[in-house]
Structure formats: C-alpha cells, structure tokens
N, C-alpha and C positions, 0 to 999 in steps of 0.2 A: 573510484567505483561509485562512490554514494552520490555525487554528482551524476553520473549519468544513470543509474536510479531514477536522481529526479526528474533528470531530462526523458529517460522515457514513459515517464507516469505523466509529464506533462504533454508528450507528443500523443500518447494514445487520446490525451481527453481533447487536444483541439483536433484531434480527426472526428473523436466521436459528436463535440457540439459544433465544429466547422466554425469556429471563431479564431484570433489571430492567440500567438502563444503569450505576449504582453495582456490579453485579458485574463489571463491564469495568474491565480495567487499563489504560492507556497505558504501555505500557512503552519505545518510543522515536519518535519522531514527526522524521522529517529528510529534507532537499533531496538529491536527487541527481541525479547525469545517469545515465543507462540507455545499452547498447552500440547499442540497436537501437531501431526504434520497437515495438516487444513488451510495453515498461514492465517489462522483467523477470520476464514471464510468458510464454514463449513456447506456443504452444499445437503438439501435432505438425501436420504437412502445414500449416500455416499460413507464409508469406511477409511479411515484414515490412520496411519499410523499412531501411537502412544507413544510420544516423545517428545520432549520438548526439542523447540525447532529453533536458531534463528531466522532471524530473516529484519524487516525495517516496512515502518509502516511513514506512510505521505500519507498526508491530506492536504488535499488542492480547492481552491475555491475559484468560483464563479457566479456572478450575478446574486452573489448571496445564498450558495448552493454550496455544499462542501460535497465533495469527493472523495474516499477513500480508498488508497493503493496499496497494498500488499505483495511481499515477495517474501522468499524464504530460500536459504541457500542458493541453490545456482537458477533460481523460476525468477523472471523476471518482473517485472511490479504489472499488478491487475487489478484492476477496478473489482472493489466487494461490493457487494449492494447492501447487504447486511451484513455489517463486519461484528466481530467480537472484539474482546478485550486482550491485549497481550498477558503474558503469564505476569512480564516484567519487563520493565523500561530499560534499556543499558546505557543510552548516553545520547545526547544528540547528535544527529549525523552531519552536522555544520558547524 
C-alpha cells in the first residue's frame, strides 16, 4: 500500500508540473498520526474532527522545490500547500 501512496503522490505532481516521473525526487515517505482529522492540511473556516488521525506524509522534490503529500486513512495523498506538523512520527514507510 505505501508504495502506491507514493506512486500516486508522484503521478499527481507530474501531471500537475507536466515534467517526466524520473524528474521527481522522493525525498521522505513516512507513517504518522495527525492532531486532527485535517491530515495536516487545515484549510481556513473549515471544521474538522478532534482526533488523532493516521495517515503518511511524502514529500517529493523538484527542481529544488519540495512538495508535500498527505493522506489519512482511506483519503488518498494530496498536495498541502501549507502543511502542519504530524502529532508524531510512526516509522518510515520504506
């Protein structure tokens, strides 16, 4: 499962900059639980559960540009633009 996690955190971002998937970095791919059900994206005026959540945070790189991906339980990994901090780390997902 955590592989294809990262395959689709990498297929969203070469659609998004239209570059090939070998110009994507994985730079760390790992388990964590989230403060809140947000997945560490809170968005404003948005309401979210109080619960710790897991889910697994990527960051991918490009051209010297990091990307951040989040998912949480069964929500598939999405670009944050401003991500937060996990509650806590659980393991690396590789």
């Amino acid at each position: 499962m955590t592989d294809e996690l990262v395959a689709a955190a990498v297929a969203d971002l070469v659609g998004r900059l239209n570059v090939e998937a070998a110009a994507i970095t994985v730079v760390s791919d790992e388990a964590v639980v989230w403060p809140d059900g947000s997945a560490g994206c809170p968005q404003p005026g948005m309401m979210y559960p109080q619960m710790l959540t897991e889910g697994s945070r990527i960051v991918l790189e490009h051209a010297g540009r990091r990307y951040d991906y989040h998912s949480a339980r069964n929500r598939p990994p999405f670009l944050c633009e401003q991500p937060g901090s996990p509650f806590s780390r659980k393991h690396p997902l590789r």
